[in-house]
N, C-alpha and C positions, 0 to 999 in steps of 0.2 A: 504494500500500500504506500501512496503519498500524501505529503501535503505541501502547499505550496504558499508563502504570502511573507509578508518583511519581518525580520528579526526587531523584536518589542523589547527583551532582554537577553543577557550571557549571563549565567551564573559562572560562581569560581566553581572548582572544583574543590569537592568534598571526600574525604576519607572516612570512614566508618569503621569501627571494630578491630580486633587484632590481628584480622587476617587484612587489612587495607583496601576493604572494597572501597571503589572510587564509584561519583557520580554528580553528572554534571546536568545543571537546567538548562534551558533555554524555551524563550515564550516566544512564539511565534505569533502574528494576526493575520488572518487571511483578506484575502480582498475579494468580498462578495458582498451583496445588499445587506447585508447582516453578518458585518464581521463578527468574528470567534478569535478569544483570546485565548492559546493553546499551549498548554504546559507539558514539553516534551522530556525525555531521559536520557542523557548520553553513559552508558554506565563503563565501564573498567575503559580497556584500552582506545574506546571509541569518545572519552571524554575530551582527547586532543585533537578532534579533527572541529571542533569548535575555536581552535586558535587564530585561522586565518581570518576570521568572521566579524563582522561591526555590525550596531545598530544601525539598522535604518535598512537594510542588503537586502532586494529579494531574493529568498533561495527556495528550493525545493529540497525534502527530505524523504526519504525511504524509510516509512516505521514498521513497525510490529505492534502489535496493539495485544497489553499483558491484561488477564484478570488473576484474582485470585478469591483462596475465599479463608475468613478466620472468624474464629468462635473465640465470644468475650468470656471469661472466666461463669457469668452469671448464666452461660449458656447462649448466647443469642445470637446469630451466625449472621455475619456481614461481608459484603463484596465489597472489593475494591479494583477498580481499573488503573493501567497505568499507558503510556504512550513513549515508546521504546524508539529512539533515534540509529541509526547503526547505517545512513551515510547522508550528507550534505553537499547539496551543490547550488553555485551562484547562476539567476536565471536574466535574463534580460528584462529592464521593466516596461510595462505594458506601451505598445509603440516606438519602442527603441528597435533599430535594424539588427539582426542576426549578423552574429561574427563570419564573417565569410560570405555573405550574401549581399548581388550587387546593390546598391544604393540607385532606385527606379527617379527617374525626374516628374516631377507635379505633373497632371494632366494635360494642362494650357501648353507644356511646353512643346508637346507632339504639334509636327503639320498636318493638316489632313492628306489624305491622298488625292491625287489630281487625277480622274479618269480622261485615257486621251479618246477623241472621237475617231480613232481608226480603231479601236482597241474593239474585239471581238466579243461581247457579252454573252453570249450564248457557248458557256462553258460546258454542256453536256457533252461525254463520251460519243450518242449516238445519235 
């Protein structure tokens, strides 16, 4: 799955426990009629591909989408969702030209075509 819209925040990176689990935020906003503020997870070795990254970027991400489920001591069984990050990339923003793709001139700048009157109109094979 992805998702796609400008980086809102970067968390630091976070260490947990004695074994060093790592984990990294980042909020994403998408750009639709009704944006969504999305709280994603970069976890262990995937928390440094958030380095090259600044507010404001649009990117696209590649998630995994985590549930789980835990029971409170008093018994009462709760979900929890999570939104797992594991690759990020920088996308062009909306109207901007594609890297590698020729740059078209405005409309007005075309001539029209000039039909000549010797020119044969009846283009059928038979």
């Amino acid at each position: 799955m992805e998702v796609q819209g400008k980086i809102k925040v970067i968390g630091e990176t976070k260490s947990f426990g004695s074994s060093g689990f790592q984990k990294r935020e980042l909020v994403v906003t998408t750009e639709e009629q009704y944006p969504q503020h999305l709280n994603l997870e970069f976890l262990q070795d995937k928390t440094g591909l958030l380095d090259g990254f600044q507010v404001g970027e649009p990117v696209k991400i590649g998630i995994n989408l985590r549930g789980r489920e835990w029971t409170s001591p008093q018994g009462e069984v709760k979900y929890f969702n999570s939104i797992v990050g594991w690759r990020i990339e920088r996308v062009a923003p909306a109207g901007a030209p594609q890297a590698g793709a020729p740059e078209v001139p405005p409309f007005d700048e075309f001539e029209p075509i000039q039909n000549s009157k010797d020119e044969d109109h009846d283009d059928l094979p038979f």
